[in-house]
KEDO-830744 format. One record per residue: residue number from 1; residue in one letter; z, x, y of N, C-alpha, C, O in turn. Coordinates in steps of 0.05 Angstrom, whole numbers, m for minus. Layout:
+-----+------+--------+--------+--------+--------+--------+---------+--------+--------+--------+--------+--------+--------+
! pos ! code !    nup !  neast ! nnorth !   caup ! caeast ! canorth !    cup !  ceast ! cnorth !    oup !  oeast ! onorth !
+-----+------+--------+--------+--------+--------+--------+---------+--------+--------+--------+--------+--------+--------+
! NUM !    A !      Z !      X !      Y !      Z !      X !       Y !      Z !      X !      Y !      Z !      X !      Y !
...
+-----+------+--------+--------+--------+--------+--------+---------+--------+--------+--------+--------+--------+--------+
% end
This chain:
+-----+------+--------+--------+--------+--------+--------+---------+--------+--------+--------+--------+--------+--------+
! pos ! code !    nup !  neast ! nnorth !   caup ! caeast ! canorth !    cup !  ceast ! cnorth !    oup !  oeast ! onorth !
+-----+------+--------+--------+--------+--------+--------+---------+--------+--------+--------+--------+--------+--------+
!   1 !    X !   m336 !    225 !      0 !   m311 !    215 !     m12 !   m314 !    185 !    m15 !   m320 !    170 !      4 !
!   2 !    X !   m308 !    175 !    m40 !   m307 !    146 !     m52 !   m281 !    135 !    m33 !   m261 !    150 !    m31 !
!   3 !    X !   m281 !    115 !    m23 !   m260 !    105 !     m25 !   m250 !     75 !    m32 !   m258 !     53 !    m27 !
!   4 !    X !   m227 !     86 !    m48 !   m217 !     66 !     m59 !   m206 !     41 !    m36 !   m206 !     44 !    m12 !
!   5 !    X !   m196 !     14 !    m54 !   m187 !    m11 !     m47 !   m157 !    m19 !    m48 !   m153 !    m30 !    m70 !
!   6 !    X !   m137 !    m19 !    m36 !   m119 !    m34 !     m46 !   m121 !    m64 !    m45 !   m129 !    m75 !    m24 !
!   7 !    X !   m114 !    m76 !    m62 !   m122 !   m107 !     m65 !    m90 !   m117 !    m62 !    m70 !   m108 !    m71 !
!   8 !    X !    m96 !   m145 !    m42 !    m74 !   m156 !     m35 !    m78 !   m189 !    m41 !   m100 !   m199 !    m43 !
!   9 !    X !    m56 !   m202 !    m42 !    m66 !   m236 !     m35 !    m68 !   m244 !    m12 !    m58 !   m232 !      6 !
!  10 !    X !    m84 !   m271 !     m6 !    m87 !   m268 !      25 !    m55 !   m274 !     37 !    m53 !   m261 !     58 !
!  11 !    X !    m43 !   m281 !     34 !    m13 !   m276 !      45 !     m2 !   m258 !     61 !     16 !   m262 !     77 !
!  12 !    X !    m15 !   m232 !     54 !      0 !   m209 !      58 !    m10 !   m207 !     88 !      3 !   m207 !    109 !
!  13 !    X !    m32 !   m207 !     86 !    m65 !   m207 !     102 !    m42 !   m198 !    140 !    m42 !   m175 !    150 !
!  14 !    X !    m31 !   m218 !    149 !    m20 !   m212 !     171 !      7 !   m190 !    172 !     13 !   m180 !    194 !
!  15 !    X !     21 !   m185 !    153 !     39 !   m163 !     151 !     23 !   m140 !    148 !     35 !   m120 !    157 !
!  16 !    X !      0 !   m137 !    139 !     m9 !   m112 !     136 !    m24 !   m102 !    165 !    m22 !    m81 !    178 !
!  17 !    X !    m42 !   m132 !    169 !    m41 !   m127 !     198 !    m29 !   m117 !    210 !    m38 !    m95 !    218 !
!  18 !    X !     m2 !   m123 !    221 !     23 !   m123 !     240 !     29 !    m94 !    227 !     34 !    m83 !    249 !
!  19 !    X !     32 !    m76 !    210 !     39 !    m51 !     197 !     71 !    m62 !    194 !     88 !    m45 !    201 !
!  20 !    X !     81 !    m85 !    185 !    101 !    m91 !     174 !    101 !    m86 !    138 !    119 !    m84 !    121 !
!  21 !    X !     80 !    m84 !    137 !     76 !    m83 !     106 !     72 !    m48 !     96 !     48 !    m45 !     93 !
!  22 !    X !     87 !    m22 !     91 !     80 !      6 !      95 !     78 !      8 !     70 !     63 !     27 !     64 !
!  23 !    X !     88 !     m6 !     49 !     83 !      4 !      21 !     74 !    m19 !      1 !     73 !    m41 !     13 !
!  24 !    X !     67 !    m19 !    m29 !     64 !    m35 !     m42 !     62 !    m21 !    m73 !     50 !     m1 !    m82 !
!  25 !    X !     84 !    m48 !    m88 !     95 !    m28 !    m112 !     73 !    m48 !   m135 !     67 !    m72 !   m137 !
!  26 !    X !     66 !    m28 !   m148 !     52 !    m20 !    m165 !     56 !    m19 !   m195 !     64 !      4 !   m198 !
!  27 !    X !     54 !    m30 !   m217 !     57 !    m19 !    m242 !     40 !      6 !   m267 !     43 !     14 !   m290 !
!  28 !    X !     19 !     10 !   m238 !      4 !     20 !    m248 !    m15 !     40 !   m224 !    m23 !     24 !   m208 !
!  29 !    X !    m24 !     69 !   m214 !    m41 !     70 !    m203 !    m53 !     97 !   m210 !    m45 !    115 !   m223 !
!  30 !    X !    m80 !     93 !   m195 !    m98 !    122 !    m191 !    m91 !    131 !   m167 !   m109 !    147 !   m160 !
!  31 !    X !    m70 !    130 !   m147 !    m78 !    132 !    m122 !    m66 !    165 !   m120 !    m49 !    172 !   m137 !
!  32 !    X !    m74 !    183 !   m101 !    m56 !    207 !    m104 !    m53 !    215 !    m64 !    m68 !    217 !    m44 !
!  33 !    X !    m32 !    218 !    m68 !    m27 !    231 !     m25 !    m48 !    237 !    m21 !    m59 !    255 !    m34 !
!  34 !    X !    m60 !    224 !      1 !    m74 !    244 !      18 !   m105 !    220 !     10 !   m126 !    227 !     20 !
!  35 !    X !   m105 !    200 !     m4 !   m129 !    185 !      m1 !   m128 !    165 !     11 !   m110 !    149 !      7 !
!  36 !    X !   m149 !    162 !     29 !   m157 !    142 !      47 !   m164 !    117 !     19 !   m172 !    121 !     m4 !
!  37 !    X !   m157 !     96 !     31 !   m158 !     70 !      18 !   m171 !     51 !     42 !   m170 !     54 !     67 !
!  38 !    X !   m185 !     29 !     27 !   m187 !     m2 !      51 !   m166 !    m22 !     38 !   m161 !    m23 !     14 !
!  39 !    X !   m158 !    m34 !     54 !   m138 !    m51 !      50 !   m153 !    m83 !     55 !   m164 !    m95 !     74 !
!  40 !    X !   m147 !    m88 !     31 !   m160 !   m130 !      32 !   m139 !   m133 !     18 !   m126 !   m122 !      0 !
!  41 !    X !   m139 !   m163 !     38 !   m132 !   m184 !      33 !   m142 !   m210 !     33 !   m149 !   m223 !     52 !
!  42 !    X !   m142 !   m214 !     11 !   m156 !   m248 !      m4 !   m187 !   m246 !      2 !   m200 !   m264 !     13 !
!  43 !    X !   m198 !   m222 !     m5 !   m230 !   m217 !      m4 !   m234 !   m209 !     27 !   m258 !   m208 !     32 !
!  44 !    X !   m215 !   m202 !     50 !   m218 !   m195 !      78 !   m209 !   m164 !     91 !   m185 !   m166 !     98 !
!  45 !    X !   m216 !   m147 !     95 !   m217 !   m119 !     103 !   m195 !   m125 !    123 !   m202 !   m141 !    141 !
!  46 !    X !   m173 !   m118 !    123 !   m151 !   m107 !     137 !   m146 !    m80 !    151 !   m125 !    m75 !    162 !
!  47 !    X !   m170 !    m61 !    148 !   m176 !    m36 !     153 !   m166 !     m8 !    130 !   m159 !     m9 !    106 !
!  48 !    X !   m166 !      3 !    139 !   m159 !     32 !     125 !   m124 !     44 !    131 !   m108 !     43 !    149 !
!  49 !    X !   m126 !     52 !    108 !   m103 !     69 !     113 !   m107 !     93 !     96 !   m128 !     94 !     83 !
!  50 !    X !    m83 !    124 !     95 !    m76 !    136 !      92 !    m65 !    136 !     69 !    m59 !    112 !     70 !
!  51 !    X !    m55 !    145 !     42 !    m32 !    138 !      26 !    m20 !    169 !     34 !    m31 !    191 !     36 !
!  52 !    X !     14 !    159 !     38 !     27 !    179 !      44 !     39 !    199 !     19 !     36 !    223 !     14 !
!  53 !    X !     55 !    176 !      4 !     63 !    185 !     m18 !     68 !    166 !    m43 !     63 !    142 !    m41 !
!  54 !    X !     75 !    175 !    m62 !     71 !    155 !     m91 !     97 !    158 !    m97 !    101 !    183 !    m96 !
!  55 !    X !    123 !    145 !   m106 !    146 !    148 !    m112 !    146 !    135 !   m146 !    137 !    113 !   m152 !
!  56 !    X !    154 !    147 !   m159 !    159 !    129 !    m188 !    190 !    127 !   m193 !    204 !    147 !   m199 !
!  57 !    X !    201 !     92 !   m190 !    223 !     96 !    m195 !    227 !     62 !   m214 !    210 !     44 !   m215 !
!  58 !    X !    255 !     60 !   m228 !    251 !     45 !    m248 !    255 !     24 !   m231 !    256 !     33 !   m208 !
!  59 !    X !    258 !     m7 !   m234 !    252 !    m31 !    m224 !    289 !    m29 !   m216 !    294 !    m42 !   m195 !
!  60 !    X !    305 !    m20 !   m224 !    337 !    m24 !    m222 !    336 !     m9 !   m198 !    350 !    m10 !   m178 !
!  61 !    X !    322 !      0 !   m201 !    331 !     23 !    m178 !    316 !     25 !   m144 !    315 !     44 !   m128 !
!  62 !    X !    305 !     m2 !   m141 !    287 !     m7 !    m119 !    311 !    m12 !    m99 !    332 !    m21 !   m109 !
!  63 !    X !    312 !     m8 !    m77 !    337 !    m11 !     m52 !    327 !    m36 !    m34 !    305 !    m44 !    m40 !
!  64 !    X !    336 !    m46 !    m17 !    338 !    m57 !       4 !    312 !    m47 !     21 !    291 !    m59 !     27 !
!  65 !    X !    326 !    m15 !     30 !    298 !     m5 !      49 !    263 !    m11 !     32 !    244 !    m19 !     46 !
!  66 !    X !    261 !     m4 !      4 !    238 !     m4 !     m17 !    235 !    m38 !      5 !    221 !    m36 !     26 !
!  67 !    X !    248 !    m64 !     m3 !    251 !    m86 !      m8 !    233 !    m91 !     25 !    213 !   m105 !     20 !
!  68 !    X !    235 !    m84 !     48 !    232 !    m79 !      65 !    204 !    m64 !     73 !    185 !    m71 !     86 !
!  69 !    X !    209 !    m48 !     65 !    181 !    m23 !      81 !    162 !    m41 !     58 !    140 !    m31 !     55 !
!  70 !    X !    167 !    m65 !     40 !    147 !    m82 !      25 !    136 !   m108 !     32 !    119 !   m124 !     23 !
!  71 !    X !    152 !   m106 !     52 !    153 !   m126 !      76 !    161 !   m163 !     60 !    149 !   m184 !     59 !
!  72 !    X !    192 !   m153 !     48 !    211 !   m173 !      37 !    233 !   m165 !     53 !    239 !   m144 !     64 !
!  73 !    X !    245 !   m192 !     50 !    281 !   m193 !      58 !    304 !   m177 !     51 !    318 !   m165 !     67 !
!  74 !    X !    307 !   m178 !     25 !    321 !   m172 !      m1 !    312 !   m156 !    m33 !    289 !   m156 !    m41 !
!  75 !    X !    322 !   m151 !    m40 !    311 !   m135 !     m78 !    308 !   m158 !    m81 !    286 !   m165 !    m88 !
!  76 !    X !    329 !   m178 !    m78 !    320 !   m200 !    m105 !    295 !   m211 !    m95 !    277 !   m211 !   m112 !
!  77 !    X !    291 !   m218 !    m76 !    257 !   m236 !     m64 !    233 !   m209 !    m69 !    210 !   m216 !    m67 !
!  78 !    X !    236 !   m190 !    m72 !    225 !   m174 !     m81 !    216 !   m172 !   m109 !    192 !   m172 !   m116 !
!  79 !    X !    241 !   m171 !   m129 !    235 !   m182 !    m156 !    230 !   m194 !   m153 !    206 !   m192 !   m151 !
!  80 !    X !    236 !   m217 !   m148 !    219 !   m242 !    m163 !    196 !   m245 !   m151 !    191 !   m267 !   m160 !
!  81 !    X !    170 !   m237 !   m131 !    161 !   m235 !    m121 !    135 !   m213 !   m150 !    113 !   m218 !   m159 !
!  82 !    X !    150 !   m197 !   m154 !    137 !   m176 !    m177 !    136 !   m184 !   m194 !    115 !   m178 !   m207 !
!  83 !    X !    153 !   m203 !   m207 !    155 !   m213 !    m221 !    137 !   m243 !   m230 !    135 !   m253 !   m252 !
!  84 !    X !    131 !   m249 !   m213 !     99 !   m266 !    m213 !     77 !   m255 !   m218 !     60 !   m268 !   m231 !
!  85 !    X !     73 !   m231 !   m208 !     52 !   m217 !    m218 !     48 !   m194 !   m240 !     27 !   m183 !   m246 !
!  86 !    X !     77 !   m186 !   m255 !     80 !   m172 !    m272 !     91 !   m180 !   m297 !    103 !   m161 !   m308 !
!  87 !    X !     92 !   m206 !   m313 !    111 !   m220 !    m331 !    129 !   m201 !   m350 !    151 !   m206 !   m360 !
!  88 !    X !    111 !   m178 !   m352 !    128 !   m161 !    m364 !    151 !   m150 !   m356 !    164 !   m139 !   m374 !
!  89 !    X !    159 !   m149 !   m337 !    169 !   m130 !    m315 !    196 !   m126 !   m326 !    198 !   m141 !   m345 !
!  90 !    X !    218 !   m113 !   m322 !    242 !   m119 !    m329 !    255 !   m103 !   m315 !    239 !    m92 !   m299 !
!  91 !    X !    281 !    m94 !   m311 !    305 !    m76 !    m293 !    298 !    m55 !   m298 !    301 !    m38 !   m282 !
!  92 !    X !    281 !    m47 !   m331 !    279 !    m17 !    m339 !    260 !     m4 !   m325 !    260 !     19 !   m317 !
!  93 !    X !    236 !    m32 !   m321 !    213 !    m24 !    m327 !    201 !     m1 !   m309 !    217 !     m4 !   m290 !
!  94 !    X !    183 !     20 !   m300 !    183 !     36 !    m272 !    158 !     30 !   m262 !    139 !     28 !   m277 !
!  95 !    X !    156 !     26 !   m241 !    138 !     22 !    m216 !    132 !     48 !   m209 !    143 !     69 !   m216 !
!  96 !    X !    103 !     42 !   m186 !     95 !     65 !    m165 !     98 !     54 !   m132 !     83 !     39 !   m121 !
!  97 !    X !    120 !     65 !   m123 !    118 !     52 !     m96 !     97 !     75 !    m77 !     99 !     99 !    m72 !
!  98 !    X !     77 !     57 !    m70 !     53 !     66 !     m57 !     59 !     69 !    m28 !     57 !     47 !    m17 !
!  99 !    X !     66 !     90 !     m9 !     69 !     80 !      18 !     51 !     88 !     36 !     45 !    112 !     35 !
! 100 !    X !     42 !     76 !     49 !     16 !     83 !      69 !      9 !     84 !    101 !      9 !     61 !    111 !
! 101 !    X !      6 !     92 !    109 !     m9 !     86 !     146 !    m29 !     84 !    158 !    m48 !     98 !    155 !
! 102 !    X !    m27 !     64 !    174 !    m57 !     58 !     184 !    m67 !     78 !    183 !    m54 !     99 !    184 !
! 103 !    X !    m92 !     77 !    182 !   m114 !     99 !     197 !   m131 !     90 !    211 !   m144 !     72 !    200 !
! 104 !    X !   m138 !     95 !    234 !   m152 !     88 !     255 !   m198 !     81 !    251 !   m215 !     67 !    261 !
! 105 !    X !   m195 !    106 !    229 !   m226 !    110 !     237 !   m225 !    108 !    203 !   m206 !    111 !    189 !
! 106 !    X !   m262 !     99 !    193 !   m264 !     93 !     166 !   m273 !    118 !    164 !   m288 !    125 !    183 !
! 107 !    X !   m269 !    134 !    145 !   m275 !    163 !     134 !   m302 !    165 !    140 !   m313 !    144 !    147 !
! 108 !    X !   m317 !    189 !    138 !   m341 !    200 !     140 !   m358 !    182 !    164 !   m382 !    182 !    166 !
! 109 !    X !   m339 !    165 !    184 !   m352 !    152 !     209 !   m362 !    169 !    230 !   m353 !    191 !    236 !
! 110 !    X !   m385 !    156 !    241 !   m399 !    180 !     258 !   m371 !    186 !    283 !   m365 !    209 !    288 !
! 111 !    X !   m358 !    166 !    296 !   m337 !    175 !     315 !   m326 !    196 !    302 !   m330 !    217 !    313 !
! 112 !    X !   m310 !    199 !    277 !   m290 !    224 !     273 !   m316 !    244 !    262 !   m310 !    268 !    266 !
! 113 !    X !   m338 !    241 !    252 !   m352 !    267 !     249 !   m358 !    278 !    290 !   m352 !    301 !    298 !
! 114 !    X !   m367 !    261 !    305 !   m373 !    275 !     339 !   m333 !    284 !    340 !   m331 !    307 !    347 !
! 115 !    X !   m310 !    274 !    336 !   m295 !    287 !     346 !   m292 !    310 !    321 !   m281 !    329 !    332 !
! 116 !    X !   m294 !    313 !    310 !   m290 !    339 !     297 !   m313 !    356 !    305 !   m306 !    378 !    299 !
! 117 !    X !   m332 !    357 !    314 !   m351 !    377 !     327 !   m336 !    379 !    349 !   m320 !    399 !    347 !
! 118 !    X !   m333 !    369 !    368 !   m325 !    368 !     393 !   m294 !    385 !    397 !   m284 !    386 !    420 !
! 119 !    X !   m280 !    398 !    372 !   m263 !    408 !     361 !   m267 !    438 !    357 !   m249 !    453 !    361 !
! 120 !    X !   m288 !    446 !    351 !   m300 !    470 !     340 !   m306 !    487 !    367 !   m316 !    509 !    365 !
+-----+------+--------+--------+--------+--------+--------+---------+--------+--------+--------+--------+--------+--------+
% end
């Protein structure tokens, strides 16, 4: 199994660390439940995670909690926040809120291949 990257700025780098950071909205993705991702920030491996689930909802319609599990204050510091990186963006426009969880071990690592024998 390939695995994919989520790409961050180095900013994020210690929220994602800390698992203050669980989701990240998107205008665009390949990602589908259930793929392991590496998480960088500003060219630096933050480790792996999980993607849990993919939500598509329009930009009006992002909440407080969204604003939050994105590891912002508020919607509005949120928009405008997307809005640096999306110029297009507008109230209509719909996002993919990506949410994710650590994962402990990098896929196909010899530790989780000995515990999955050790299973059998």
């Amino acid at each position: 199994m390939k695995v994919k990257q989520l790409n961050f700025k180095k900013e994020y780098k210690e929220i994602l660390l800390s698992g203050r950071k669980m989701t990240t909205i998107r205008m665009s993705t390949d990602l589908k439940p259930g793929d392991i991702v590496e998480l960088i920030a500003g060219g630096e491996s933050c480790g792996y995670a999980k993607v849990k689930s993919i939500t598509k909802k329009r930009v009006s319609e992002l909440s407080r909690k969204d604003a939050i599990k994105d590891g912002f204050k508020s919607v509005k510091e949120l928009f405008k926040t997307l809005k640096k990186y999306y110029n297009e963006l507008t109230p209509d426009s719909y996002v993919y809120i990506i949410s994710f969880e650590k994962a402990s071990l990098r896929p196909n690592s010899k530790k989780r291949k000995r515990l999955n024998k050790s299973r059998k």
